[in-house]
C-alpha positions as CSV (number, residue, x, y, z in Angstrom):
1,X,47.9,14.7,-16.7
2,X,47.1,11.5,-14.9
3,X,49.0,11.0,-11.7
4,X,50.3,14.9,-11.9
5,X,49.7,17.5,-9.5
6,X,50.8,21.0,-10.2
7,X,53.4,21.5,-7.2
8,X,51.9,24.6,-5.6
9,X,48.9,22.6,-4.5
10,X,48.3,21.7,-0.8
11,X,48.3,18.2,0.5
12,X,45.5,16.1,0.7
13,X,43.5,13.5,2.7
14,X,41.8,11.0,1.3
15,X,38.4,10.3,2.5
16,X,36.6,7.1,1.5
17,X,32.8,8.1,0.5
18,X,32.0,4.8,-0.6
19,X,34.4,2.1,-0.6
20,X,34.9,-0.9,-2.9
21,X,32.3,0.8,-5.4
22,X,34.1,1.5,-8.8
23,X,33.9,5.1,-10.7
24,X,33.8,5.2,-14.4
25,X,34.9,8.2,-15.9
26,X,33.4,7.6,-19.4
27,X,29.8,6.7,-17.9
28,X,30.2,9.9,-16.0
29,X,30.7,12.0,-19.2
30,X,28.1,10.7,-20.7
31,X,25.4,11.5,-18.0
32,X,24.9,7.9,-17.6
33,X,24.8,5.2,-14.6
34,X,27.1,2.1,-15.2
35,X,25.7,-1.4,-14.0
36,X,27.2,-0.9,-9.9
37,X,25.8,2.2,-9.8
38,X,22.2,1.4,-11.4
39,X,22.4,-1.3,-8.3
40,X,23.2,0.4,-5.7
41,X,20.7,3.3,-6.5
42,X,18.0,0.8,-6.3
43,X,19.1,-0.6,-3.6
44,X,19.3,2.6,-1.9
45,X,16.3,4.2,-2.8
46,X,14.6,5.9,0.0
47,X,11.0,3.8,-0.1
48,X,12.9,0.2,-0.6
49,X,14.5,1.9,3.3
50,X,12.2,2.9,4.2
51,X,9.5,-0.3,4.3
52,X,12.9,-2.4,5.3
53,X,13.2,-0.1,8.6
54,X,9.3,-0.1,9.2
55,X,9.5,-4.4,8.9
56,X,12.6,-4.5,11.2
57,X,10.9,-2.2,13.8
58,X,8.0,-4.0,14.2
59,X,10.2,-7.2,13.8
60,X,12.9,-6.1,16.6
61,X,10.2,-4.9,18.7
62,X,8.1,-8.1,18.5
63,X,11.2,-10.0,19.4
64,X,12.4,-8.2,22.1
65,X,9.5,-9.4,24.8
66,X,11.2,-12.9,24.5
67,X,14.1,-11.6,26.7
68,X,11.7,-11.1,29.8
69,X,11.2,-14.6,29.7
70,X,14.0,-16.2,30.1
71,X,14.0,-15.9,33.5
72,X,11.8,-18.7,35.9
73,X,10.7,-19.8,39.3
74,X,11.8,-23.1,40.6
75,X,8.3,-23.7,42.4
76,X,10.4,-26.5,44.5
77,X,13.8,-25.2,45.2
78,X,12.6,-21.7,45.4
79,X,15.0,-19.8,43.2
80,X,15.5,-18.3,40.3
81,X,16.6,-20.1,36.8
82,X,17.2,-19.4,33.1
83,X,16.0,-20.7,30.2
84,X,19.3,-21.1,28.4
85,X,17.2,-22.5,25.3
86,X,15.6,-19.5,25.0
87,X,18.0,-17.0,26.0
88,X,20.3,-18.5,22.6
89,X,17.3,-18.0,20.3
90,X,16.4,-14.6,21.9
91,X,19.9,-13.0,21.1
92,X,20.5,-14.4,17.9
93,X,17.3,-13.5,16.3
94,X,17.9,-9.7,18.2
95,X,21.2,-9.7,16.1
96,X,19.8,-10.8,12.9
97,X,17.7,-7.4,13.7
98,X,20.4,-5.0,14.8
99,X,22.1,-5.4,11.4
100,X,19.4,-3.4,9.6
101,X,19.9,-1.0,11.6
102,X,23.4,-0.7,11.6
103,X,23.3,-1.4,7.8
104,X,20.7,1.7,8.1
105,X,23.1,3.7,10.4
106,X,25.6,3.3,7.7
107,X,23.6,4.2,5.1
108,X,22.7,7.6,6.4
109,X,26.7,8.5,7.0
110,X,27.2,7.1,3.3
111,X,24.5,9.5,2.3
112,X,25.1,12.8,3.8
113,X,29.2,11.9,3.2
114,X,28.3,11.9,-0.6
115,X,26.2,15.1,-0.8
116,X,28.6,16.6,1.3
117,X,31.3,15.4,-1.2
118,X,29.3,16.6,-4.2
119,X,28.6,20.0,-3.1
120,X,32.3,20.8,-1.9
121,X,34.1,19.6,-4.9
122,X,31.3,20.9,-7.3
123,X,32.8,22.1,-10.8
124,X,35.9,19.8,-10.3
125,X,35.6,18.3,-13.6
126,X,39.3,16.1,-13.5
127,X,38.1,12.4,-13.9
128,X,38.9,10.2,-10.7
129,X,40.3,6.6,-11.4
130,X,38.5,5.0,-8.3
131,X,36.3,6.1,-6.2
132,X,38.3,8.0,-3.5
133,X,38.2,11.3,-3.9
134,X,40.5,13.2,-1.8
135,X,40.2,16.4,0.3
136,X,42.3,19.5,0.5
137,X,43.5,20.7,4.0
138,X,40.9,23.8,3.8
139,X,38.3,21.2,2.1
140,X,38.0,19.4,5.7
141,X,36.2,21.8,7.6
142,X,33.4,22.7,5.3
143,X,32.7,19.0,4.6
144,X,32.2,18.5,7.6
145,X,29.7,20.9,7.9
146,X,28.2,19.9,5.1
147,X,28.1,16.7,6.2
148,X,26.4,17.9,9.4
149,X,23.9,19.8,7.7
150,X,23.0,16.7,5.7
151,X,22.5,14.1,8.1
152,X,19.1,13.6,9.3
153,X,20.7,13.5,13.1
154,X,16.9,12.8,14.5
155,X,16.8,9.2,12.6
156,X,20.5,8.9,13.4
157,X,20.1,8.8,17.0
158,X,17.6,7.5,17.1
159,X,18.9,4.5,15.1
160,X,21.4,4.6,17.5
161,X,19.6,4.4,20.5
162,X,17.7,1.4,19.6
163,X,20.7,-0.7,18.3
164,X,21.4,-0.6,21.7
165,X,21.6,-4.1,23.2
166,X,19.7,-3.1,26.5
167,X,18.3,-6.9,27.0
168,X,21.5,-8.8,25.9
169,X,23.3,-7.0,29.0
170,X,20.5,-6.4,31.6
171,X,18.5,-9.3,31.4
172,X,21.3,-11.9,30.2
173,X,24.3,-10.3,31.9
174,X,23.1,-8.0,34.9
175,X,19.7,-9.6,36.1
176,X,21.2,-13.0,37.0
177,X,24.4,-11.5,38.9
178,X,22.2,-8.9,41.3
179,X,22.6,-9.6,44.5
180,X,23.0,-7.6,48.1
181,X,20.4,-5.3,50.3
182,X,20.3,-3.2,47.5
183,X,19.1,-5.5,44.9
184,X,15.8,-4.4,44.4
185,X,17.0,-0.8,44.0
186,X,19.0,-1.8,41.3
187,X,16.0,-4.3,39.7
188,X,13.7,-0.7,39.8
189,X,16.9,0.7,37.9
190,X,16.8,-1.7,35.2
191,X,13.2,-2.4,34.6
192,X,13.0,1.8,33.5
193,X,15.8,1.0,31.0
194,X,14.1,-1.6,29.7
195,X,10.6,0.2,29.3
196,X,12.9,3.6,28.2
197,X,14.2,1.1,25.5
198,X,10.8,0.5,23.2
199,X,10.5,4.4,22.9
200,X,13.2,4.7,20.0
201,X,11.5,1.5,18.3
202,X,8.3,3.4,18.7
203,X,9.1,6.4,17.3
204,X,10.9,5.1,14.2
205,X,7.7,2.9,13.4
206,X,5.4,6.0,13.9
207,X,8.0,7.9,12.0
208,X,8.6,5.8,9.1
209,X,4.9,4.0,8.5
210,X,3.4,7.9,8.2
211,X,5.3,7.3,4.9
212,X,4.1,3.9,4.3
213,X,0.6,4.4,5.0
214,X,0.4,7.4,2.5
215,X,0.9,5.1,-0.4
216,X,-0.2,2.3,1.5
217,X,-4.4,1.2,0.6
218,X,-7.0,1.7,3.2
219,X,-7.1,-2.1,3.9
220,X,-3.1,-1.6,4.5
221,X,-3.6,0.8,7.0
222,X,-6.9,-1.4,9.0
223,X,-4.1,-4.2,8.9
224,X,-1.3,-2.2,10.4
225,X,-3.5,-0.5,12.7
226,X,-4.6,-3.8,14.3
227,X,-1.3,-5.1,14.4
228,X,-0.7,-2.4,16.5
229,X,-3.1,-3.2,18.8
230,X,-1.8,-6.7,19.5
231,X,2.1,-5.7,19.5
232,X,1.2,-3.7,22.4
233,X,-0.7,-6.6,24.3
234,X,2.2,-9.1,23.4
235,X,4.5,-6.7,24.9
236,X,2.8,-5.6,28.0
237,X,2.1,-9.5,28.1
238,X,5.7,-10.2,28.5
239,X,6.3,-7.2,30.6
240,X,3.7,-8.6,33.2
241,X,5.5,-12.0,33.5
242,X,8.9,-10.2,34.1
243,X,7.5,-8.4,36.6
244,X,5.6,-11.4,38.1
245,X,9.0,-12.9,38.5
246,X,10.3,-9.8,40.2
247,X,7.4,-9.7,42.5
248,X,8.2,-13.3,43.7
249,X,11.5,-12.7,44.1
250,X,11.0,-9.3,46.3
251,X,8.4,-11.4,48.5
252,X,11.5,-13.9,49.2
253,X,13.9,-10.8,50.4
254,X,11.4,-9.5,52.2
255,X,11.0,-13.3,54.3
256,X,14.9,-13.4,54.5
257,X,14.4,-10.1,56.5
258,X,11.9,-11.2,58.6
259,X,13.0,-15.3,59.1
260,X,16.7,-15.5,58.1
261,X,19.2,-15.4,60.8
262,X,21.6,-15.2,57.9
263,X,20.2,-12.5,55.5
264,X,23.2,-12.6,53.5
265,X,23.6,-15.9,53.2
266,X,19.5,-16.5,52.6
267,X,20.0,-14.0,49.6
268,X,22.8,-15.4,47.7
269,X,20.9,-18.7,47.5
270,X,18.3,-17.1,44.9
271,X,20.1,-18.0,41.5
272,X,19.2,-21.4,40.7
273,X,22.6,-21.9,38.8
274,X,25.2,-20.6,41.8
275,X,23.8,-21.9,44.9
276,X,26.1,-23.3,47.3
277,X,24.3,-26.5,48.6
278,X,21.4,-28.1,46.9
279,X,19.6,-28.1,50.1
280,X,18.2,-24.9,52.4
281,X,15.6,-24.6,54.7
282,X,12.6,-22.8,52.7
283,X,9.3,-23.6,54.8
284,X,9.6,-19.7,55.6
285,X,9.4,-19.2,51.9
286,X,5.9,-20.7,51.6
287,X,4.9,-19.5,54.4
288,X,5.5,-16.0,54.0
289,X,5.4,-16.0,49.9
290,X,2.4,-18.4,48.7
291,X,-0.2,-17.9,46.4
292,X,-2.8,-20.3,47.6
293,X,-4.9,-19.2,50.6
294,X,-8.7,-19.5,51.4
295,X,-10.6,-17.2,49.9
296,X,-11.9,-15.0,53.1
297,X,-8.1,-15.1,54.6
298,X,-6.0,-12.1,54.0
299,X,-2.9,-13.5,51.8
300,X,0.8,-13.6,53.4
301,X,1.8,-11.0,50.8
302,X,-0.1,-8.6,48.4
303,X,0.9,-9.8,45.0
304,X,-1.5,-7.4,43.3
305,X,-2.1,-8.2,39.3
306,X,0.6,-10.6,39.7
307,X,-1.1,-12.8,41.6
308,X,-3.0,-15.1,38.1
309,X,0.4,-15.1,36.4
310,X,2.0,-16.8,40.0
311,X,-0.7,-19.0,41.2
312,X,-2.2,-20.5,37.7
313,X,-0.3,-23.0,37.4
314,X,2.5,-21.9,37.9
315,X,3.0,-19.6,35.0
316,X,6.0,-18.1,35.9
317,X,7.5,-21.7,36.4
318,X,9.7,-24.0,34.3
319,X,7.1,-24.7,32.0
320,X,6.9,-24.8,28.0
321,X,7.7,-21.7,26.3
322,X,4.0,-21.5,24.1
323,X,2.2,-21.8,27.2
324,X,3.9,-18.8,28.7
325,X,3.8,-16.8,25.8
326,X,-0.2,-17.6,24.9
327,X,-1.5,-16.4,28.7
328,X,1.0,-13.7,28.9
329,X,-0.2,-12.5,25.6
330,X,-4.4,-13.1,26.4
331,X,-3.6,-11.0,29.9
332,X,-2.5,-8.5,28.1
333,X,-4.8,-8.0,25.4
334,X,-7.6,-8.3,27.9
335,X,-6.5,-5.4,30.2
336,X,-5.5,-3.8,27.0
337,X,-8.9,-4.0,25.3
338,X,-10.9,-2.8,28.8
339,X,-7.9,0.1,29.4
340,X,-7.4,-1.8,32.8
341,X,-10.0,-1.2,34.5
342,X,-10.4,-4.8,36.2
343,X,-7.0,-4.6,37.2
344,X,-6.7,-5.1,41.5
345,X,-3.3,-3.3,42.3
346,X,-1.8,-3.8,45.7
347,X,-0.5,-0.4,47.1
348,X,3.0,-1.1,45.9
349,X,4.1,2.3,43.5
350,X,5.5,0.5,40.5
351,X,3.0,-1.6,40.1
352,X,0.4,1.3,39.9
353,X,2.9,2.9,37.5
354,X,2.1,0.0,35.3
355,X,-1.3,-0.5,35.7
356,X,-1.5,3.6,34.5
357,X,0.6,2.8,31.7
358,X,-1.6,-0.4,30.2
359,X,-4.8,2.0,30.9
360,X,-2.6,5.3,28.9
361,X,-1.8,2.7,26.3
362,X,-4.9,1.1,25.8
363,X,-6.7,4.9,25.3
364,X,-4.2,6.2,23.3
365,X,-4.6,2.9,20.8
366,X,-8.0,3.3,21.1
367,X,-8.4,7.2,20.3
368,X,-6.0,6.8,17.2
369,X,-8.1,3.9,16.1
370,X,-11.0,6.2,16.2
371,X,-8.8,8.6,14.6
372,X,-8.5,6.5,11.7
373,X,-11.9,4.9,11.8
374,X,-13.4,8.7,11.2
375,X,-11.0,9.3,8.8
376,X,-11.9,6.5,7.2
377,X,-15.5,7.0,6.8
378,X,-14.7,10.5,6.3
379,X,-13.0,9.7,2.9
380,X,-15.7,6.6,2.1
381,X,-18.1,9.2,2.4
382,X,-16.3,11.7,0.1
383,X,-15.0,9.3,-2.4
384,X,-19.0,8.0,-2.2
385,X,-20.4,11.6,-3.2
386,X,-17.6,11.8,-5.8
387,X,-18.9,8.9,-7.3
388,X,-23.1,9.7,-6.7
389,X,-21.9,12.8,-8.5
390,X,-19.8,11.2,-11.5
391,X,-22.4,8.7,-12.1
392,X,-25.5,11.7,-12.0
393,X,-23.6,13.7,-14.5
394,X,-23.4,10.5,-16.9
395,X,-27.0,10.1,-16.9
396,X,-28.0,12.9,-17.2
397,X,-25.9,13.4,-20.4
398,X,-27.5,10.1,-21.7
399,X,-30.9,12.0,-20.9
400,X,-30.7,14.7,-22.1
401,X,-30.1,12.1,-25.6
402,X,-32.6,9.9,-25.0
403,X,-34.7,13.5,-24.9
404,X,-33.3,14.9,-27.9
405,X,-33.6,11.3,-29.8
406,X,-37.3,11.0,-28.6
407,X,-36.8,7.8,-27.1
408,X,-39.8,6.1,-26.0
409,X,-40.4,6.2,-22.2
410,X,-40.4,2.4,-21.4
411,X,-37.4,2.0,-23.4
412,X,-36.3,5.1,-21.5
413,X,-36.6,3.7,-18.7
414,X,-35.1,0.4,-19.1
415,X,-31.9,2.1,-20.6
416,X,-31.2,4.3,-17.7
417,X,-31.9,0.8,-15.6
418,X,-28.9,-0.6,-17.2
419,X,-26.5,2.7,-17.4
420,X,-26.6,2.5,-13.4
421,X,-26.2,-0.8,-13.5
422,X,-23.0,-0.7,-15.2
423,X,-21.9,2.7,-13.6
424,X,-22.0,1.0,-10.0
425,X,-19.9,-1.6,-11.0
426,X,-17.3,1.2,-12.7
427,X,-17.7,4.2,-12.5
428,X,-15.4,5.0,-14.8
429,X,-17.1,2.7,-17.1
430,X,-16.5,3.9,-20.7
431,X,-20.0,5.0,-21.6
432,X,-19.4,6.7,-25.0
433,X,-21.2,3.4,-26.6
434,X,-24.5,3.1,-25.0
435,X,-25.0,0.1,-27.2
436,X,-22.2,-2.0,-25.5
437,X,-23.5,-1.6,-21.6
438,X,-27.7,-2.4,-23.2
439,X,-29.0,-5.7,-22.8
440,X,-29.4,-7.5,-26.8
441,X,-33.4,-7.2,-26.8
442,X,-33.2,-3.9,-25.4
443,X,-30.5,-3.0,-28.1
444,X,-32.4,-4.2,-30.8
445,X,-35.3,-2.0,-29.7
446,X,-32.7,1.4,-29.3
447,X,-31.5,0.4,-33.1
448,X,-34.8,0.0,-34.8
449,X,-35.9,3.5,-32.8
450,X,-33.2,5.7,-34.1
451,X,-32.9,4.2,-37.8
452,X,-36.3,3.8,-38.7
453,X,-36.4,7.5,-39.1
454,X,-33.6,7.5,-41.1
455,X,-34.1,4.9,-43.2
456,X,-37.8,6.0,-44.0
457,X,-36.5,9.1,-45.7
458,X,-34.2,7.2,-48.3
459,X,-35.4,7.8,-51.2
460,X,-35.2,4.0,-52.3
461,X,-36.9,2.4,-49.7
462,X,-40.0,5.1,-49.5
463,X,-42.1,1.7,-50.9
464,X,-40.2,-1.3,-48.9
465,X,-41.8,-3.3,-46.6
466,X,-41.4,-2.7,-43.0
467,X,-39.8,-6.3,-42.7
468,X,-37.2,-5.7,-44.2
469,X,-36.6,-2.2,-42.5
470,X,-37.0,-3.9,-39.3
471,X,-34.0,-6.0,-40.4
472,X,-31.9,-3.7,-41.9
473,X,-32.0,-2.0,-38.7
474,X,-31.3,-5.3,-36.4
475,X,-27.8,-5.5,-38.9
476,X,-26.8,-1.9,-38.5
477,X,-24.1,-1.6,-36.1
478,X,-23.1,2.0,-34.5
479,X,-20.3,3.6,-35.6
480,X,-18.3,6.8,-34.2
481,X,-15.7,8.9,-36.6
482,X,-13.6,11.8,-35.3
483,X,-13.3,15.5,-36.5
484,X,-11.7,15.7,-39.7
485,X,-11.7,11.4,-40.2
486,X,-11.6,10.4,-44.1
487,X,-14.1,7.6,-44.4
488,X,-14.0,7.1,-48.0
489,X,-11.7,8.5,-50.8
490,X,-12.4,8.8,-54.2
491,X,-12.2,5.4,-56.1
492,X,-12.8,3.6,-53.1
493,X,-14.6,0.7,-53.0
494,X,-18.3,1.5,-51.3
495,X,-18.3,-1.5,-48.7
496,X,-21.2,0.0,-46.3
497,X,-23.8,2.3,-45.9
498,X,-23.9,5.1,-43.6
499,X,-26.6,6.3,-41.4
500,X,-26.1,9.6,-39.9
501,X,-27.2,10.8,-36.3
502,X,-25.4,13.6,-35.1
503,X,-22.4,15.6,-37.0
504,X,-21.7,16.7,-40.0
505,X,-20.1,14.7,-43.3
506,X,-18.8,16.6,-46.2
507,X,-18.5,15.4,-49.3
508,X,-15.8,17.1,-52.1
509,X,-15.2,16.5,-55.9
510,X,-11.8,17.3,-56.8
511,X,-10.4,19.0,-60.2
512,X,-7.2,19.0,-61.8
513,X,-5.2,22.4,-62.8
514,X,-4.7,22.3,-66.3
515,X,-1.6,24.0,-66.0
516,X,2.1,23.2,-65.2
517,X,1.4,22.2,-61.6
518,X,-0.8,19.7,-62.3
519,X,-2.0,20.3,-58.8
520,X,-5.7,18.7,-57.8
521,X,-8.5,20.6,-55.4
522,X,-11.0,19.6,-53.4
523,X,-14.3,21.5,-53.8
524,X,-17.5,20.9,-51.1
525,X,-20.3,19.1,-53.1
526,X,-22.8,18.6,-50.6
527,X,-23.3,18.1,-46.7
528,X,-24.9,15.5,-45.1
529,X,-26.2,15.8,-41.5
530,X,-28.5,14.6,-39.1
531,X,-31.0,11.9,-40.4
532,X,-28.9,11.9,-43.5
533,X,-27.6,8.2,-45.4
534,X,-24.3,8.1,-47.7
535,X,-24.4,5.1,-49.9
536,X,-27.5,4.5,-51.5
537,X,-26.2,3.1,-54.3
538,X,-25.6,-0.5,-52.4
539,X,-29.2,-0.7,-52.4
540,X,-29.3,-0.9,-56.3
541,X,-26.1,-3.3,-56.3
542,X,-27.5,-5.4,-53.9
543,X,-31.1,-5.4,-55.1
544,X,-32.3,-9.4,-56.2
545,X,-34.7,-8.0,-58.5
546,X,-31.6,-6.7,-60.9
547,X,-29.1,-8.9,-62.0
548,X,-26.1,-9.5,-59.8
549,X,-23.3,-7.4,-60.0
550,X,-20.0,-9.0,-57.9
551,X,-17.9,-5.9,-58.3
552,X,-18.7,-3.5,-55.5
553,X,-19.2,0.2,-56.6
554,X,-16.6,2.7,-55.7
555,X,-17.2,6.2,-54.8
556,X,-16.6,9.1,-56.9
557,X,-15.9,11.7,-54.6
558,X,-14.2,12.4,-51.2
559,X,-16.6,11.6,-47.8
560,X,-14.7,13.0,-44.9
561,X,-16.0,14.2,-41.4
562,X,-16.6,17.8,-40.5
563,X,-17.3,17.5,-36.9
564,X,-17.4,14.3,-34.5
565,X,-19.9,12.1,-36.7
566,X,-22.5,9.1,-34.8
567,X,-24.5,6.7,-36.4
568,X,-24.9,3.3,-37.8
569,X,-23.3,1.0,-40.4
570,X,-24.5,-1.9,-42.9
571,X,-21.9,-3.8,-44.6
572,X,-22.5,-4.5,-48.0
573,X,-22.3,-8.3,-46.8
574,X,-25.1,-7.6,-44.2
575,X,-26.8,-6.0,-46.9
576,X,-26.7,-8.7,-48.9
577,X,-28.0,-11.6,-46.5
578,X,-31.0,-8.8,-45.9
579,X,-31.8,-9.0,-49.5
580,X,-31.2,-12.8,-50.1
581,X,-33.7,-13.4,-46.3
582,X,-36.6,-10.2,-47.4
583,X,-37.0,-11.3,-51.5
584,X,-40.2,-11.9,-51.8
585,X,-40.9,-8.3,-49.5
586,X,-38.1,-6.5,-51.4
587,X,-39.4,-3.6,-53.2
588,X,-37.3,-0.3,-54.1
589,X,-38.8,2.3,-55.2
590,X,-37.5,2.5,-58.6
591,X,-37.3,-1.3,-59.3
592,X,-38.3,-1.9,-62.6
């Protein structure tokens, strides 16, 4: 009964699956999906995910490089600023992001909660009101293994991981508050869990476009591999003018050392927005940290590959955003496209590190571009052959008929001209007509070829003039019956004439039982095959030597097909014009 539990049974917990989505017991026994449900199934289907956490990926990692620049170098003042424009715009479009992948992240528990669900309370058949079903005391333990067994925990942490919000805290939060000897300890600290950040991003695109690319097109795949290819240089871009910064900033640490009677105090004046006085002595600074120097004089401090990103211009300045982002970007791509090799590192290890990692990057793009490239014209060459192969067996089917028809070989010749024609535009090009892919002069040649014969051994036309042959066979148009196709039935009206190239027709007179039954049966009369015409009688009816006859005359037997039946046509209204156009060479054989 609803709302009655028998009293022997245990108490229960009740465990939300999926909240606020109704259950409706009579959809349920009836197999079927109510309108929620049909929603939220295509909502939730695997592929829709699947290219929604392939965009955000590519998305959240292409937003993420606008963090490292946020920080800038007051060329005056000599210290260190943010762009507080910037930094707004950077960490709300990173939280539009990280909802698809908590939305994701939820959608995986909701997932492996409701096959867990399913398989513990399988052949419960009492009807649920809502949907919250409830779990026994000894139903807890195996649903949650269940539950563990059906979460994918690989996508689920790594979800995790990169819903993380690394640059909110350490270049928003932590960056701008580093101070003391150990500072650039710290900075070294935070740069690897920056870099170590991209690697779950990285791995759930590589994971999750292997799906997309399998259904995806070949031009799909070119697309997404070049995207790659400048993702990479926009981040390393960005990653370069971060580190630029840092370079700066290590060069003024290392001048507080050496010029600063107050090293302390010479340190905490770095951050533009927490300095004590508005004026410090900082002649040392450009002294001991510029970028312009003749070009023979050894320079005051090795900036390395940092030095184009400090000195031109003043890059890493308080300059406009674009103008950051486009050089950042070109450096990048540039060292990315040579693997770095025209990189000049100082002998400082971190920056090495980086200069590896742009070269490791740049091959590792490059070989699985080459990858693709060979598997690209691996297939082209494949699917090529299919097709050489496809169209070779066509023609030589049409051939091996021109052969048997004795087709002339100029005509020959031009016909196969056009069947490759129109099989290299399609070749799935429906060739079972080989009138419909023929040029009209060279169809009008095909037609008088293969009916001449047949229409020279009609018994009515063994005296008519070739003119009017000639026409006859210009009107015919080619016809195609199945196996076992009725074309005419007895008492039908004879409305054409057929000409018969390949198959066989039968035709069948049918008698009545005289007896009770009253039953009719069809009795074989004759067979008509190759170079064979049903329908002489038109000739006659149609004939302007006679007089004219407007009722057409019907057939007295049954004309069905024995096999697959080709040929030609006239229409007894074709017919008819041929006659009116040819009197004065009209002339059948028994006109009286």
């Amino acid at each position: 009964m609803g709302g009655q539990h028998p009293q022997n049974v245990d108490s229960t917990f009740e465990v939300s699956i999926t909240p606020g989505i109704a259950f409706n017991p009579e959809n349920a026994k009836r197999g079927e999906l109510g309108p929620k449900k049909k929603w939220e199934t295509k909502l939730l289907s695997a592929s829709l995910w699947n290219k929604i956490i392939v965009i955000s990926c590519v998305i959240a990692v292409s937003l993420d490089p606008l963090f490292f620049y946020i920080p800038f170098i007051d060329k005056e003042k000599k210290c260190l600023g943010m762009d507080k424009k910037l930094r707004n715009v950077a960490l709300i479009l990173r939280s539009l992001t990280d909802i698809t992948f908590l939305v994701h992240i939820g959608y995986q528990i909701w997932e492996a909660g409701n096959k867990a669900y399913k398989a513990i309370t399988r052949g419960n058949t009492q009807g649920q009101k809502d949907w919250q079903p409830t779990l026994k005391n000894n139903e807890i333990i195996p649903f949650a293994k269940k539950f563990a067994g059906y979460l994918s925990w690989l996508s689920f942490l790594t979800d995790l991981l990169a819903v993380l919000p690394m640059p909110q805290i350490l270049i928003v939060v932590l960056f701008f508050k580093m101070k003391g000897p150990e500072h650039l300890e710290h900075r070294k600290v935070l740069n690897l869990f920056l870099l170590s950040q991209y690697l779950p991003r990285i791995f759930l695109i590589i994971l999750s476009s292997k799906k997309l690319t399998k259904t995806a097109g070949i031009r799909v795949k070119a697309v997404f591999n070049f995207f790659l290819y400048i993702l990479a240089s926009h981040v390393l871009g960005a990653f370069w003018y971060f580190f630029s910064v840092q370079r700066e900033t290590s060069c003024w640490h290392q001048a507080c050392k050496r010029n600063a009677t107050d090293y302390t105090g010479c340190m905490s004046t770095f951050y533009c927005h927490d300095r004590n006085t508005t004026s410090r002595n900082i002649t040392f600074f450009n002294e001991h940290c510029g970028v312009e120097f003749p070009g023979d004089s050894k320079p005051p401090f090795n900036y390395g590959i940092f030095l184009d990103s400090l000195k031109n211009d003043g890059n890493t300045g308080d300059i406009n955003f674009p103008s950051k982002l486009c050089f950042s970007f070109w450096w990048g791509l540039r060292n990315l496209s040579n693997f770095g090799t025209n990189l000049t590192t100082s002998n400082y290890v971190w920056e090495n590190l980086f200069a590896i990692l742009i070269s490791i990057t740049g091959v590792l793009l490059f070989v699985y571009l080459i990858g693709n490239v060979q598997t690209f014209i691996q297939l082209t060459t494949t699917k090529s052959e299919e097709i050489r192969q496809k169209i070779k067996k066509k023609e030589l089917v049409w051939e091996t008929w021109m052969d048997k028809n004795r087709v002339p070989e100029e005509l020959k010749k031009e016909i196969k001209k056009n069947i490759h024609k129109k099989l290299e535009k399609d070749k799935d090009a429906d060739l079972e007509n080989i009138f419909d892919v023929l040029h009209w002069y060279t169809k009008k040649i095909l037609k008088r070829h293969l009916c001449w014969d047949i229409l020279s051994q009609v018994q009515f036309l063994k005296v008519m003039d070739d003119k009017v042959l000639k026409m006859i066979c210009d009107y015919a148009k080619p016809v195609m019956f199945p196996e076992d196709k009725t074309i005419f039935r007895r008492g039908d009206l004879l409305d054409r004439m057929l000409f018969i190239m390949e198959g066989t027709i039968f035709t069948y007179s049918t008698t009545c039982d005289s007896g009770r039954t009253g039953a009719s049966t069809s009795i074989p009369t004759k067979q008509l095959g190759r170079g064979k015409t049903f329908g002489e009688e038109l000739l006659m009816w149609a004939s302007p030597n006679k007089p004219r006859v407007d009722k057409l005359p019907t057939s007295t037997e049954i004309v069905k097909c024995h096999t697959k039946v080709e040929g030609f046509a006239l229409s007894a209204t074709d017919l008819l014009s041929v006659a009116s156009k040819c009197r004065r060479w009209w002339n059948l054989n028994n006109d009286r």
